[in-house]
Each structure stands twice: as structure tokens, then as C-alpha cells.
C-alpha positions in Angstrom: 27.8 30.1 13.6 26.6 27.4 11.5 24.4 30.0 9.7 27.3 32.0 8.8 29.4 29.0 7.5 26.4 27.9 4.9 26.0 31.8 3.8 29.4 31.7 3.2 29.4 28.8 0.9 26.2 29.6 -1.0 28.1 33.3 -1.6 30.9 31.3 -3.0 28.7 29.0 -5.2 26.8 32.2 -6.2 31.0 34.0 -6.8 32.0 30.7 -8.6 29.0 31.2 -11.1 29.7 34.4 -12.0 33.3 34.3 -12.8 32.3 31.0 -15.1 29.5 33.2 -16.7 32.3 36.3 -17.2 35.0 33.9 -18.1 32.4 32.1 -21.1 32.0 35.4 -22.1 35.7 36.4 -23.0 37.0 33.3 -23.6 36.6 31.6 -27.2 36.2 28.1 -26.4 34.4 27.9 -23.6 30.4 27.9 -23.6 28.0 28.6 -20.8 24.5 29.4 -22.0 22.8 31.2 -18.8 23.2 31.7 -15.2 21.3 28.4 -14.0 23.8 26.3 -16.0 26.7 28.5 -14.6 25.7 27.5 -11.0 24.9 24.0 -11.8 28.9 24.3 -13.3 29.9 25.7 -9.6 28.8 22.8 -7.7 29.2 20.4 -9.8 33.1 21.4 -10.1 32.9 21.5 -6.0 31.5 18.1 -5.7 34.4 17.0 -8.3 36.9 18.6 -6.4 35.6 17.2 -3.5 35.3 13.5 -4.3 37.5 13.1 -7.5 40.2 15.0 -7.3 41.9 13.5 -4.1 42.1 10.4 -5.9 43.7 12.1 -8.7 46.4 13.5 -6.8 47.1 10.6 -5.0 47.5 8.5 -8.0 49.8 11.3 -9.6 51.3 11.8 -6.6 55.2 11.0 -7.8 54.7 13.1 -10.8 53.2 16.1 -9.3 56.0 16.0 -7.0 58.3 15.7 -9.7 56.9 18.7 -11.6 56.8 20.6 -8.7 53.5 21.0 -8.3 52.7 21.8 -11.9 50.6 18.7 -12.8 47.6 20.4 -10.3 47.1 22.2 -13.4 46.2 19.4 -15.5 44.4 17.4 -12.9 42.4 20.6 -13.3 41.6 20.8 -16.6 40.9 17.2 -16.6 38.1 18.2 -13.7 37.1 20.9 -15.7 36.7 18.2 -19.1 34.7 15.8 -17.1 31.9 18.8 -15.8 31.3 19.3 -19.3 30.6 15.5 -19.6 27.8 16.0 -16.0 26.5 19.4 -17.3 24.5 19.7 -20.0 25.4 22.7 -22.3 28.5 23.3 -20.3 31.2 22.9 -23.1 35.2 23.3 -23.4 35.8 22.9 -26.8 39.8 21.5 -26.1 41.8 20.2 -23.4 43.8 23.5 -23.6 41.0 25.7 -23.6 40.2 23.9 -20.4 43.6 24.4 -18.8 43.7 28.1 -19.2 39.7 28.3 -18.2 40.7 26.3 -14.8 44.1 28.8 -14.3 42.1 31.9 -14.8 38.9 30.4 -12.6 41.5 29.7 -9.9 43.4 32.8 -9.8 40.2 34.9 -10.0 38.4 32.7 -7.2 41.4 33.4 -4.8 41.1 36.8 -5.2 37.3 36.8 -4.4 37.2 34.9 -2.0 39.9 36.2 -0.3 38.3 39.6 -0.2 35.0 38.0 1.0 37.1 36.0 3.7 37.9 38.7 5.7 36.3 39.2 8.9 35.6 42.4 9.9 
């Protein structure tokens, strides 16, 4: 059981990679030299998520609420400003670019991994 859980999370760091490769590649703004810097990207932004994010919602709290749930997204693009600070070559070239980068990684990771999450 354990082995399936860790297969399943390196098959979503290896998903998350990807779509950050294929989004660089269509979006203007947003710059990902190779594959190894695309994975390094994917776990960075799950550590982030992990550990910083919490904090950020907790101390937005009122005003998430307020905006019905609508601040997540820029809690997100912040996240996504501060892994181009950790990873090298990993750029966003504005805060806007970064919103729409986060949306788009989002959407397309819940439709991936939702796919993948089925047991069969």
C-alpha cells in the first residue's frame, strides 16, 4: 500500500512537470528552460503549498471569505512569484502572468490527476 501511495505522488510530480513544461511553452511570459528545472518547479511549488500556503490563508482568512473564495487565486500567484525567487531559471515575468499560469496549472492538474485517481 505504501508503495502505491509514493508511485502515485512521483506520477504527479512527474504530471506537474509536464504541464509547467507545456504551459512555458504557450504562454508568453513564463520561462522554463528544460525538464530538470520543470520538476525542480513541481516540488518546489508542493513544498510551498505545503508549508506556506496555510499560513497565507489563515492570515487572509476574512478576506478570502469575503471574496468568496476568490483571493485563493492570488495567494496562488503569489506562491507561484516566490518559486521563481527558489528556482533558478524558473521566471514569471508579471504578477498577472503568474495568476493566469497558476489558474491554468490548477485546472489542468485536476483534470489529470483526476483521471489518474481512479481506481480500477
Amino acid at each position: 500500500m505504501k508503495k502505491i501511495k509514493t508511485m502515485k505522488l512521483l506520477l504527479k510530480i512527474l504530471i506537474t512537470s509536464g504541464l509547467v513544461l507545456l504551459i512555458s511553452h504557450f504562454m508568453t511570459g513564463v520561462h522554463v528552460p528544460n525538464f530538470l528545472t520543470a520538476l525542480l518547479v513541481a516540488v518546489v511549488l508542493g513544498l510551498l503549498n505545503l508549508f506556506i500556503k496555510p499560513i497565507f490563508v489563515l492570515l487572509t482568512l476574512p478576506l478570502t471569505v469575503f471574496t468568496l473564495g476568490l483571493f485563493l487565486l492570488v495567494i496562488n500567484a503569489i506562491i507561484i512569484l516566490i518559486c521563481t525567487k527558489i528556482v533558478g531559471g524558473f521566471t514569471v515575468d508579471t504578477f498577472f502572468t503568474a495568476l493566469l499560469f497558476s489558474l491554468v496549472l490548477s485546472l489542468s492538474q485536476s483534470i489529470l490527476y483526476a483521471i489518474i485517481g481512479k481506481d480500477k
